[in-house]
C-alpha positions in Angstrom: 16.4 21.9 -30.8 17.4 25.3 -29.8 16.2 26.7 -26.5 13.8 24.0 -25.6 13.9 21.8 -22.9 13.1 17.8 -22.2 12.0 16.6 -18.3 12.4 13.3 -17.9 11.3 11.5 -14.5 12.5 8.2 -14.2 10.6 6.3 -11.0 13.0 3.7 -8.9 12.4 0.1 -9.7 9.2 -1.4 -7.7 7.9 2.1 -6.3 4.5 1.6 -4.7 2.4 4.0 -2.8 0.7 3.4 0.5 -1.1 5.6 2.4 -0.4 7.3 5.8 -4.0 7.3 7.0 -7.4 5.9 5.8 -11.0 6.1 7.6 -13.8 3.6 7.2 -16.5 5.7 7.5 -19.0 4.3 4.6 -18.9 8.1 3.3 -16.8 6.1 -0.4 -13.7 8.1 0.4 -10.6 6.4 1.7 -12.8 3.5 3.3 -10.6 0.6 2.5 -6.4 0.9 2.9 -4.7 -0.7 -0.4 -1.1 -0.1 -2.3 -1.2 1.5 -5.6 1.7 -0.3 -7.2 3.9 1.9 -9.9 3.6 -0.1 -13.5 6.7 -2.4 -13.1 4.3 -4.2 -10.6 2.2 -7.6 -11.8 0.6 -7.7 -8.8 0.3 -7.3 -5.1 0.5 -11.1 -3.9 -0.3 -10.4 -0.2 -1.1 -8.1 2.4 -0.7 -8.9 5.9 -1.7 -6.3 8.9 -0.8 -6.3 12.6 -1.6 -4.9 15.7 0.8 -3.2 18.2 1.2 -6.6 19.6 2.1 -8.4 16.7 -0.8 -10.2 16.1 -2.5 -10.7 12.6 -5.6 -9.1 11.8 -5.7 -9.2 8.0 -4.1 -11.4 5.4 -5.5 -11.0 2.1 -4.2 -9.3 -1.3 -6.9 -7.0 -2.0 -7.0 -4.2 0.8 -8.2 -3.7 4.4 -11.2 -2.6 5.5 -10.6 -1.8 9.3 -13.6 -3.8 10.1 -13.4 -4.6 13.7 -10.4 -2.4 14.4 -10.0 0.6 17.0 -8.8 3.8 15.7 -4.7 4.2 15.9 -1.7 2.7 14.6 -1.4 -0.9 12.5 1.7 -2.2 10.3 1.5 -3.5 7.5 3.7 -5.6 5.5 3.1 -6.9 1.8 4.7 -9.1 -1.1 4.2 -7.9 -5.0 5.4 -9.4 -7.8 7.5 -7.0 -10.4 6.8 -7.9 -14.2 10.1 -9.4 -14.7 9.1 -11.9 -11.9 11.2 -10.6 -8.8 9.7 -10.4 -5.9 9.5 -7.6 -3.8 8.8 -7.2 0.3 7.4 -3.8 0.8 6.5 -2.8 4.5 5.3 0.0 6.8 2.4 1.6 9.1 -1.1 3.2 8.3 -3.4 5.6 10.7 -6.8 4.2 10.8 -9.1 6.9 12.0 -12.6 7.0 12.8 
């Protein structure tokens, strides 16, 4: 093929994305914190959040809704299954803001 050109993007194994902020507002936009998990992903098998002091505040697979929260700074740390059955520990902190 002359002068033509190919891109290829080739992801890293068990990408996921998480995001940096989210506000439970009730406006429909960006109410609830969940991971959007790249296709190598069968599932997202927990998701655990903590305050600043450690302590638990949510344990469930399917997202976070704030409810009960203050506005500021929470970790979060989750497991997810990839397709050929490893399992993955993915990890990090989220914004909520009010």
């Amino acid at each position: 093929m002359a002068g033509g050109s190919v891109e290829v993007a080739v992801l890293p194994r068990g990408r996921a994305y998480a995001p940096m902020a989210f506000g439970p507002n009730g406006d429909g936009r960006n109410d609830i914190f969940v991971l959007s998990l790249c296709p190598e992903f069968e599932g997202l098998l927990s998701l655990r959040v903590y305050n600043r002091w450690s302590g638990l505040l949510q344990s469930a697979p399917n997202g976070w809704d704030g409810e009960g929260a203050l506005t500021g700074l929470y970790l979060w740390q989750a497991q997810a299954a990839l397709i050929n059955g490893e399992v993955v520990e993915l990890k990090g902190e989220v914004l909520l803001a009010r």
